[in-house]
C-alpha atoms as a printed R data frame, in Angstrom:
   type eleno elety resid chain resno       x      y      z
1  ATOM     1    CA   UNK     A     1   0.000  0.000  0.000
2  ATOM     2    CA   UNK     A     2   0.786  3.633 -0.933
3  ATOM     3    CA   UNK     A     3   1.849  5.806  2.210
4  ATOM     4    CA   UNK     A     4   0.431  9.134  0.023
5  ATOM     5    CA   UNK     A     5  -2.781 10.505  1.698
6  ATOM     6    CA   UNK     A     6  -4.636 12.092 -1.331
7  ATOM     7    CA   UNK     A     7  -7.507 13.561  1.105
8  ATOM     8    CA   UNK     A     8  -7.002 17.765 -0.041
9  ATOM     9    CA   UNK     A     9  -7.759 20.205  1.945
10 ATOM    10    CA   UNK     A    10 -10.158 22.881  0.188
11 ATOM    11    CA   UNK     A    11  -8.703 25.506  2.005
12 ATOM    12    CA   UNK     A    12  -4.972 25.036  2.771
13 ATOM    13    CA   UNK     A    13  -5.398 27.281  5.542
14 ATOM    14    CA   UNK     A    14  -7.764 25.431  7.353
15 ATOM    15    CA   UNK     A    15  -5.246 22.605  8.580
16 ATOM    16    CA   UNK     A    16  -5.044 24.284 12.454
17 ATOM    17    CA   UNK     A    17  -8.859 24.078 12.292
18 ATOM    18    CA   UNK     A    18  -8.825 20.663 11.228
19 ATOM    19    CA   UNK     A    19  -6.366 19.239 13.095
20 ATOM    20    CA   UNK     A    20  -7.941 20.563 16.009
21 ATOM    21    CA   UNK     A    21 -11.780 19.794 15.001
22 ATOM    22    CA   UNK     A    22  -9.746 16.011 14.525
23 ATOM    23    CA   UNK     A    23  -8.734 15.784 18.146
24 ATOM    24    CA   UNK     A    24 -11.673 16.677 19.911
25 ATOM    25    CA   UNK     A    25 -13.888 14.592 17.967
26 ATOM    26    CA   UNK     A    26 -11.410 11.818 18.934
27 ATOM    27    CA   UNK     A    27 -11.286 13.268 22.584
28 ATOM    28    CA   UNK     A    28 -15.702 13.086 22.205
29 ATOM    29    CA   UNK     A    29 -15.316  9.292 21.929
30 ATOM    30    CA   UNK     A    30 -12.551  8.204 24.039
31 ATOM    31    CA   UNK     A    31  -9.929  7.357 21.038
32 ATOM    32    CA   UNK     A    32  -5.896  8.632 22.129
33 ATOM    33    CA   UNK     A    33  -4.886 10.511 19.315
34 ATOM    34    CA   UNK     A    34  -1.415 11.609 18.774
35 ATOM    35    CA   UNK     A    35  -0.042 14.308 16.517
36 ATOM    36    CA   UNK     A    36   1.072 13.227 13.338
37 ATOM    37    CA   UNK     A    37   1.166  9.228 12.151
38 ATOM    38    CA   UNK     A    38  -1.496  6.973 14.095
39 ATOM    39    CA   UNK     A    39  -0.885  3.816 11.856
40 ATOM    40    CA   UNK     A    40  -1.910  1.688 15.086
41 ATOM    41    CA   UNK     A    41  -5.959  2.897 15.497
42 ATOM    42    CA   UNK     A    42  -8.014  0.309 14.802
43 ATOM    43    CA   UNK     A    43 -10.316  0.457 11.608
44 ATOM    44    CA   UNK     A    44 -12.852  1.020 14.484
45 ATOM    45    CA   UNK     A    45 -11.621  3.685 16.708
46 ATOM    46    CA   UNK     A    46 -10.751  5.399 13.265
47 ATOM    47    CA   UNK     A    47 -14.022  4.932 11.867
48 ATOM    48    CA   UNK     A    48 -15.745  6.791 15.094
49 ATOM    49    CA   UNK     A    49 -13.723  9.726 14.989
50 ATOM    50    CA   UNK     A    50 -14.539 10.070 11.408
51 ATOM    51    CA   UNK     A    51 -18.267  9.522 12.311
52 ATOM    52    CA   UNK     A    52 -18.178 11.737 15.164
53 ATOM    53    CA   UNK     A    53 -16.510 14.802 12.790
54 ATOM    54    CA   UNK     A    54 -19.570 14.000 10.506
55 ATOM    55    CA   UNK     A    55 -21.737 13.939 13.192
56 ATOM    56    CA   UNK     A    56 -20.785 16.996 14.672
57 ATOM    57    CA   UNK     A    57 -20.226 18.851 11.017
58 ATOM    58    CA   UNK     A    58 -24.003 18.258 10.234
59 ATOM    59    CA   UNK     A    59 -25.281 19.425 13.485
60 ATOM    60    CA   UNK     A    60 -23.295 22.927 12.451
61 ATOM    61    CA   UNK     A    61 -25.290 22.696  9.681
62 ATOM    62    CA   UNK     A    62 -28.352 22.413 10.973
63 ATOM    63    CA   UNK     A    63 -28.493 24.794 13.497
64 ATOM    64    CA   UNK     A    64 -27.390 27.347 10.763
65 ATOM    65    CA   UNK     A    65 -30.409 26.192  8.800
């Protein structure tokens, strides 16, 4: 497998904010995130802090609605 990540940013400057908005969804649902390479999550605890960043990214939405 390829080590490149091809997920692009929209806004380049929007890494802080994402990077944060990243840990505190993994802080929401108890997964120990580290800065930089976490190669050892589980498909799982990756999987809920992607879920929870959804989650959390429609509720944005709808309260701006």
């Amino acid at each position: 497998m390829s080590s490149k990540n091809s997920n692009k940013l929209n806004v380049p400057e929007s890494k802080a904010a994402m990077d944060k908005f990243k840990m505190q969804a993994a802080n929401d649902v108890g997964v120990n995130l580290k800065q930089g390479y976490n190669g050892d999550l589980t498909s799982r605890e990756a999987g809920s802090v992607g879920g929870q960043m959804v989650k959390k990214m429609i509720e944005s939405y709808e309260k701006s609605l």
